[in-house]
C-alpha positions, 0 to 999 in steps of 0.5 A: 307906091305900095311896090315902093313900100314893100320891096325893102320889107321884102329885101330886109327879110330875104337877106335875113333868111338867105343867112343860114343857106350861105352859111350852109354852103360855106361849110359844104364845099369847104369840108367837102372841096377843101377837107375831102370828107364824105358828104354823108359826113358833112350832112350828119354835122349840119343836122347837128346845128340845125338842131340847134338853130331851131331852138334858137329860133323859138325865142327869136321868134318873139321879135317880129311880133312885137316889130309888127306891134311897134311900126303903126305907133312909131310912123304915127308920131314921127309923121306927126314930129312928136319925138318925144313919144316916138323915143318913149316907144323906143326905149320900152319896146328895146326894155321889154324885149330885152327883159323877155331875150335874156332871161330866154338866153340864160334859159337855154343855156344852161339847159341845153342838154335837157332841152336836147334831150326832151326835143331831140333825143338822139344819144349819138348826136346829144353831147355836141348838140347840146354844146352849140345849142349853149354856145348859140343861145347868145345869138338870140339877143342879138338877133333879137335886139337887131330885128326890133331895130330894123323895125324902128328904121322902117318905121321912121322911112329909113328903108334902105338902111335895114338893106344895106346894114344886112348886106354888110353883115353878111359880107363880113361874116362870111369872109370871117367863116371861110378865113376860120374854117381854112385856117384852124383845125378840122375838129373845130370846123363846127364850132366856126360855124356856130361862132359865124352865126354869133358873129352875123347876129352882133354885127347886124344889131350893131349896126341897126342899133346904131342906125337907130341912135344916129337918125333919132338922137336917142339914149337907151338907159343901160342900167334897167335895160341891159345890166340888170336883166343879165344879173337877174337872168345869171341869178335865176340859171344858176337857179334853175341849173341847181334845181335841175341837177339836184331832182334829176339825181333824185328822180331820173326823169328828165321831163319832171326836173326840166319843168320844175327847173323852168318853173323855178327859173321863171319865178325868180326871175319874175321876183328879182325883176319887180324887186331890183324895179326893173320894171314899174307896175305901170309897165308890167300892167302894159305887156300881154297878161300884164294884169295877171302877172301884176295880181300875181306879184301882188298877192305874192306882196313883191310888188308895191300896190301904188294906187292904194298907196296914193289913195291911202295917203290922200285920205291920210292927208285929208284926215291930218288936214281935219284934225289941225281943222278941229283942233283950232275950232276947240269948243271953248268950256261953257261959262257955267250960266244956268239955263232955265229948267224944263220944269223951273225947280232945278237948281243952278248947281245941277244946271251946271253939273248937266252943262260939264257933263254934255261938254265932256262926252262931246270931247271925248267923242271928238278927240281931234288929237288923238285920231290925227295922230292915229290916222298919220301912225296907220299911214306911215306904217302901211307905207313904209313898212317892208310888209310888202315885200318878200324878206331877204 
């Protein structure tokens, strides 16, 4: 039973991995067989994209993670018939690796060569490199994307699925790689390589993804998953490049423009998530120091504080309640009979006198009105004011 079990897991992750060997191999013996160039010259182009795919590879890496994470929740209600909550797992775990492969994607594209540069520091191999790390970097929400769906298959007991959606995009990748290489021109013999690895990890994620909307009858919201994150990430390489381009020209120091452009990058990415509500703050409380991140962004006042805001108007609302309360129960004024006095010689004049003024300072200190009215302008202004965000 457990040989049962793994084997797929097993199969899955073998067909995954033996992706990068094939594609190796293709390149070998076309260039050697078929170009007749030296092997010396064949081993100087892999190490070239090897570079790359390590890169790439870092981000990726955040997949498996949040796969393993994902399958005991998932087998749990789907044993259990609870859809609902297994596509409620689906969708946040497809928005939050989405939110964490984009803004990863746009980072490393962009930055490329000073990655490169930190990583690598090999001049005669920097230029092209750092071309196809950029062209790479896209790799990494697909693959992302299809390894968190292969997880979601195994999850609800389709376990040949991930095998067989695997085999066909190695299949028609490879058939695509050799018809490339053979037929274009020497000089872009790597670039068929690297747009091979592309086209093997859209494949794979369509399919799985797919596989994935047949079998649960789910629809992902396109809008806060995919469309936003991609103008946010847009927004914060555009960012993060001008910031590296402007302190290198100042500095000449790569590793100090690097990190002050990543810093950057990271924080507007971070500030136009939470303004565009990409992400609630009941989610941002639930991924790995979300709690940190959610003081930070209040304390920076990007991000509404919503339990105060629900405590602020339950007592706004109880205090409005209580006015109309003490409004209706207004002490009528006294009638103006004289009470006997303590020392039976005040006259009625001063009785009177006494009985207005105790009434009067019982009003003033009551004022019903006036705090109701205090209470609701204190509210509606904390509530909506634009005092907690950040001004455009």
């Amino acid at each position: 039973m457990i040989l049962m079990v793994v084997t797929p897991f097993i199969l899955s992750t073998g067909i995954y991995n033996i992706n990068n060997f094939l594609d190796n191999t293709i390149y070998q013996r076309i260039m050697m067989d078929y170009r007749k160039l030296d092997e010396a010259v064949v081993a100087m182009d892999l190490s070239v994209v090897a570079k790359g795919t390590k890169i790439s590879n870092i981000p990726i890496a955040f997949a498996p993670a949040m796969s393993s994470a994902l399958i005991p929740g998932i087998s749990s209600d789907f044993a259990r018939k609870k859809m609902s909550g297994v596509k409620e797992k689906v969708a946040k775990s497809v928005k939050v690796t989405m939110m964490i492969s984009i803004p990863c994607a746009a980072g490393i594209g962009v930055l490329a060569k000073p990655i490169m540069m930190v990583i690598f520091h090999q001049p005669e191999s920097l230029e092209i490199s750092s071309v196809l790390l950029t062209c790479m970097a896209v790799s990494i929400i697909f693959y992302g994307l299809s390894t968190l769906a292969q997880a979601i298959l195994q999850s609800i007991g389709r376990m040949k699925t991930p095998i067989i959606n695997a085999t066909a995009a190695v299949v028609i990748h490879a058939g695509i790689m050799i018809g490339t290489m053979m037929l274009l021109d020497e000089k872009y013999s790597l670039y068929c390589y690297v747009f091979s690895t592309i086209l093997y990890s859209l494949i794979l994620c369509i399919l799985n993804q797919c596989s994935v909307h047949h079998y649960l009858k789910y629809r992902q919201g396109a809008v806060k998953t995919f469309l936003l994150p991609v103008l946010a990430s847009v927004v914060m390489g555009a960012a993060a490049f001008g910031v590296y381009q402007g302190l290198y020209y100042l500095c000449k120091i790569n590793i100090v423009a690097l990190a002050a452009a990543v810093f950057v990058g990271v924080m507007v990415y971070f500030v136009l998530i939470i303004r565009w509500k990409v992400v609630s703050e009941a989610e941002l409380t639930g991924m790995p120091k979300g709690r940190m991140m959610a003081g930070i962004a209040r304390k920076l006042r990007i991000l509404r504080p919503e339990e105060d805001n629900k405590q602020r108007s339950a007592h706004a609302g109880a205090s409005y309640v209580k006015g109309k309360s003490d409004k209706k129960k207004k002490t009528s004024k006294p009638s103006g009979k004289r009470k006997p006095s303590p020392k039976g010689n005040a006259s009625v004049k001063d009785g009177e006198n006494l009985e207005v003024k105790i009434y009067e300072r019982e009003q003033a200190d009551k004022k019903p009105e006036n705090a109701e009215v205090s209470f609701r302008s204190i509210y509606e202004t904390d509530t909506d004011s634009d005092d907690y965000w950040l001004d455009d």
